[in-house]
C-alpha positions in Angstrom: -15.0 4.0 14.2 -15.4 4.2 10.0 -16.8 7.5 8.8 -18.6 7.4 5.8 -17.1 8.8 2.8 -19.4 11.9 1.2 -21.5 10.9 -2.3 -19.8 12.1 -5.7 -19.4 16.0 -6.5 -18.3 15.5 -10.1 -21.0 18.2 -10.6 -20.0 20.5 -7.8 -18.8 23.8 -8.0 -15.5 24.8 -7.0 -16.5 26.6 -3.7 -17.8 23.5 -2.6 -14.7 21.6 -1.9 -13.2 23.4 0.9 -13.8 20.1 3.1 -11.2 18.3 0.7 -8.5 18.1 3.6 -11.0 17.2 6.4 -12.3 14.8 4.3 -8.4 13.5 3.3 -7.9 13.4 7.4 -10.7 11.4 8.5 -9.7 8.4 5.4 -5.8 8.3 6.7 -7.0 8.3 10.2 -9.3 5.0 8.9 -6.6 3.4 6.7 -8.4 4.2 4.0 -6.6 5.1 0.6 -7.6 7.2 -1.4 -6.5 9.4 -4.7 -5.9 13.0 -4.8 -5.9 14.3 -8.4 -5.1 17.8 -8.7 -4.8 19.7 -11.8 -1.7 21.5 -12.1 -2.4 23.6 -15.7 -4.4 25.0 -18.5 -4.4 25.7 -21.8 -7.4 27.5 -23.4 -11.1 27.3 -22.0 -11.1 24.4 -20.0 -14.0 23.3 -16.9 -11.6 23.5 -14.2 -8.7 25.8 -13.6 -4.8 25.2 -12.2 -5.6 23.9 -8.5 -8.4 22.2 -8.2 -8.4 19.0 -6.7 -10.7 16.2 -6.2 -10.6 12.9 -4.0 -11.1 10.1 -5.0 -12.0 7.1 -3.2 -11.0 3.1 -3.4 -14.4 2.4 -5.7 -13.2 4.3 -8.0 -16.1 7.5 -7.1 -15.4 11.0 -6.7 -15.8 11.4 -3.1 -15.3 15.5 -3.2 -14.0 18.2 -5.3 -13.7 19.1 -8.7 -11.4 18.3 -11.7 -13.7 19.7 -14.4 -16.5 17.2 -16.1 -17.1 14.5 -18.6 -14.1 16.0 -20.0 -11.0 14.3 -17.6 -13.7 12.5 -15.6 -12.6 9.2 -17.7 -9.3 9.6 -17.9 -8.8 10.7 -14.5 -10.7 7.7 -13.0 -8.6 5.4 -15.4 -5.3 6.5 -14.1 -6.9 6.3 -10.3 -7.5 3.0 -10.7 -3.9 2.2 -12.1 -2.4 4.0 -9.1 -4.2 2.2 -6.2 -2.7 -1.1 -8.2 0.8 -0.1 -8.4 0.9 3.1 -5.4 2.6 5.2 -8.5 2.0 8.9 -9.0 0.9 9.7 -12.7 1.1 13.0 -14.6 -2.0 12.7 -17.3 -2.1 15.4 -20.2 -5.7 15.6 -21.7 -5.5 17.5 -25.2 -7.5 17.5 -28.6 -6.5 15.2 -31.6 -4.2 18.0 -33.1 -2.4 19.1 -30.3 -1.7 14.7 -29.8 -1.2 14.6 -33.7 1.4 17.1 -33.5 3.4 15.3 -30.6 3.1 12.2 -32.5 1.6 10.6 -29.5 -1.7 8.5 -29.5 -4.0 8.2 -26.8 -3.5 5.8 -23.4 0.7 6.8 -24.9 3.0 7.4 -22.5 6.2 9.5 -22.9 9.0 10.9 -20.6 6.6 9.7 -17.7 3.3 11.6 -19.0 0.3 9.6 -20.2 -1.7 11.2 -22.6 -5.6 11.4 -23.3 -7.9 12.7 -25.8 -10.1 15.6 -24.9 -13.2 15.3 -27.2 -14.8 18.4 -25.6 -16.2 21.4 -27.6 -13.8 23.5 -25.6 -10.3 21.3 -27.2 -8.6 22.6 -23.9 -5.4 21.2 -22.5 -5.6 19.6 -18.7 -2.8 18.2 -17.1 -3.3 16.4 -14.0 -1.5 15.3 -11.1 -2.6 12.2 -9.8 -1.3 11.1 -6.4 -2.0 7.9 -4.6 -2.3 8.0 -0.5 -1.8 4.8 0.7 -2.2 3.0 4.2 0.7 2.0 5.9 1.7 -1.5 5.5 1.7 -3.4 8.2 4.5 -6.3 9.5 2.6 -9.0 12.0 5.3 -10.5 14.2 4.8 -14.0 16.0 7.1 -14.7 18.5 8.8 -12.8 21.3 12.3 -13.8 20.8 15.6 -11.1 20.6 14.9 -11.1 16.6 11.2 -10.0 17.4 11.8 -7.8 19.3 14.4 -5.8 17.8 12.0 -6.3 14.8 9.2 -4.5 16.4 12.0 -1.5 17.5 13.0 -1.0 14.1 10.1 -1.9 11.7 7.9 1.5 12.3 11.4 3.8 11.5 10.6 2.7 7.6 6.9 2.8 7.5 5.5 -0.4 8.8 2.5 -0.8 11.8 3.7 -3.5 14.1 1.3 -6.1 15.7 2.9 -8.7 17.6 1.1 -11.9 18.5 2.8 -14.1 21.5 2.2 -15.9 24.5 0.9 -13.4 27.0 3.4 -13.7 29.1 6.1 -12.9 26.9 4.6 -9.3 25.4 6.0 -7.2 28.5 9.0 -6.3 26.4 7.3 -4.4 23.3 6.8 -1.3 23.4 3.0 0.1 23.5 3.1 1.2 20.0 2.5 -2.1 18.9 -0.5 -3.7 19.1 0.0 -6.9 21.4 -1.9 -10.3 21.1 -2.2 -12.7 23.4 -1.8 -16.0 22.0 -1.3 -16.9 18.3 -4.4 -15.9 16.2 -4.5 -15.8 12.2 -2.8 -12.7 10.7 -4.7 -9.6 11.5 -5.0 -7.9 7.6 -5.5 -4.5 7.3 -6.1 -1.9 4.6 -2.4 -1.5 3.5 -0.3 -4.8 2.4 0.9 -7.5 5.2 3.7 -8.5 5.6 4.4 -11.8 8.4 7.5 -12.8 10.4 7.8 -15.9 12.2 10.1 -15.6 14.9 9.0 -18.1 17.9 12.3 -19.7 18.0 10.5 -22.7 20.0 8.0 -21.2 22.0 4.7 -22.4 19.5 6.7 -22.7 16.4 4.0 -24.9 14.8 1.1 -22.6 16.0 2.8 -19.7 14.9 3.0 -20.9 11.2 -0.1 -22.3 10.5 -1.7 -19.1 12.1 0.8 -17.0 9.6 -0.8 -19.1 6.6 -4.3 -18.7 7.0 -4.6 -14.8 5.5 -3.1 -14.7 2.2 -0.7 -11.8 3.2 2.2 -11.0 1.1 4.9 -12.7 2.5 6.1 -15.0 5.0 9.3 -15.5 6.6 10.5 -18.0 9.1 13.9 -16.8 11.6 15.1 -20.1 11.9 17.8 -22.4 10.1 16.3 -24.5 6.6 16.7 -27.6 8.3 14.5 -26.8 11.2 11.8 -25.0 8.9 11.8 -28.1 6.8 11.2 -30.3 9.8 8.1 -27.6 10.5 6.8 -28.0 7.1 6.7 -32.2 7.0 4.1 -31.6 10.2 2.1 -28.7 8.8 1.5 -31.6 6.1 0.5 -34.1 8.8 -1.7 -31.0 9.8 -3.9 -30.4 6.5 -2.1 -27.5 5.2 -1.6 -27.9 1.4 2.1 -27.8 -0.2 0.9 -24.6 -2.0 0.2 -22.8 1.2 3.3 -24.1 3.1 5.3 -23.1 -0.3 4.7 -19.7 0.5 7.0 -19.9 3.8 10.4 -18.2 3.0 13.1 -19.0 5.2 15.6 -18.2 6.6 13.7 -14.9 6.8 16.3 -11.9 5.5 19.0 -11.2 3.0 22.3 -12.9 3.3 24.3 -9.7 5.3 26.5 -12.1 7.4 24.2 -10.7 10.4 25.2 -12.2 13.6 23.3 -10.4 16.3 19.4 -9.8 16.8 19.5 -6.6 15.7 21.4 -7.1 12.8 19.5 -10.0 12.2 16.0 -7.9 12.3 17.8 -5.5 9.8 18.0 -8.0 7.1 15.2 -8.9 7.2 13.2 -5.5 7.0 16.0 -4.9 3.9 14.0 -8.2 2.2 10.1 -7.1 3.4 11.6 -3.0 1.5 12.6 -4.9 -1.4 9.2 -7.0 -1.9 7.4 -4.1 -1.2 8.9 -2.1 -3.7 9.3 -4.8 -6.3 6.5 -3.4 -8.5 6.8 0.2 -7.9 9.3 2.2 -10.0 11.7 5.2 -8.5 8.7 7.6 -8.2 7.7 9.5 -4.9 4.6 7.8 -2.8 3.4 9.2 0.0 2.0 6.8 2.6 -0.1 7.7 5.9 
């Protein structure tokens, strides 16, 4: 069940907030990211002091708390929305012309990691703000219940990833109930966070399987099989309807080149190519996911 996210408080006092963790609870149990922006100093009269926070929510609203006014509102929002793009954590400084002219920084500059704002308040206070993306956790939908599968399935959730596996029903006794089991080979169950989609039938409803992993535009997806069989596979997805765009986006064999032999080693380089796609746009910063 969704709960609804409360209205903007850009107004509110400070002693109005004191729901901000309930309210950060009840979006990571929905999957639902969100921003915390926190302000972490000071300088001179400013709206809002070290330590107050504010959410703020995927439409780019304020859903609680309080980070000062019209002041950082803008700039604040602006780096939000950059963060639920790229999942990076931003440090934004908000300070009068002077105090910018005298760094020799201009405003929307970054430097050493801090991005920089104009404050064009009467107060010419300094703000510095924390602003820290919470993200769902991405999810990796498996077809197939072969060795590879399943050793995917054991290892995927140890680095982050929800696991759904889709399969004929009589092969799902072998996951464990973490996962959420389909019977049968339905189109790629998206959710909040990015997907991620591993073919790994190895001949039990290879053809099903990949046409059923094309029809969400996930992030990627990778066939456990040998070039010449996926190729094979691709020539009848044609005869199917499937465009050569959509079958392009197969990648196969699924997994970096490790020498892996066995299933689990197999399942390993594979989840060592889905960590280096996810964090292909992201640079070394810390993200915190649900």
């Amino acid at each position: 069940m969704k709960h609804s996210i409360p209205g903007s408080h850009s107004n509110a006092a400070p002693e109005l907030t004191s729901d901000l963790s309930s309210l950060m609870s009840r979006l990571k149990e929905d999957s639902q990211p969100f921003v915390l922006a926190t302000v972490v100093r000071t300088i001179s009269v400013t709206a809002a002091k070290a330590g107050a926070k504010a959410v703020i929510a995927a439409d780019g609203s304020i859903a609680a708390g309080w980070i000062g006014g019209g002041c950082a509102r803008a700039a604040v929002l602006k780096a939000a929305r950059a963060s639920f793009e790229d999942g990076e954590t931003r440090l934004i400084s908000i300070r009068p012309e002077e105090l910018l002219d005298e760094l020799g920084v201009s405003p929307g500059e970054e430097r050493e990691g801090v991005h920089f704002a104009k404050n064009m308040c009467p107060s010419q206070g300094t703000m510095d703000i924390f602003i820290e993306p919470v993200l769902p956790r991405p999810s990796l939908v498996i077809y197939g219940a072969s060795p590879v599968a399943q050793a995917l399935a054991a290892q995927a959730p140890t680095i982050g990833f929800d696991i759904t596996v889709c399969a004929q029903g009589e092969d799902l006794a072998p996951f464990e109930t973490s996962a959420r089991l389909i019977d049968g080979f339905v189109d790629a169950p998206a959710g909040n966070g990015e997907t991620y989609v591993i073919v790994s039938t190895q001949g039990r409803g290879d053809l099903a399987a990949l046409a059923a992993a094309l029809a969400t535009p996930v992030r990627h997806v990778g066939f456990v099989g040998s070039r010449r069989k996926l190729a094979a596979l691709m020539v009848k997805l044609l005869e199917k309807g499937l465009s050569e765009k959509d079958i392009g986006r197969i990648k196969g064999p699924a997994g970096l080149d490790l020498g892996a032999i066995t299933p689990e080693e197999i399942a390993l380089s594979i989840l060592a190519e889905l960590l280096m796609i996810r964090r292909s746009n992201q640079r070394q910063t810390t993200i915190h996911h649900l």
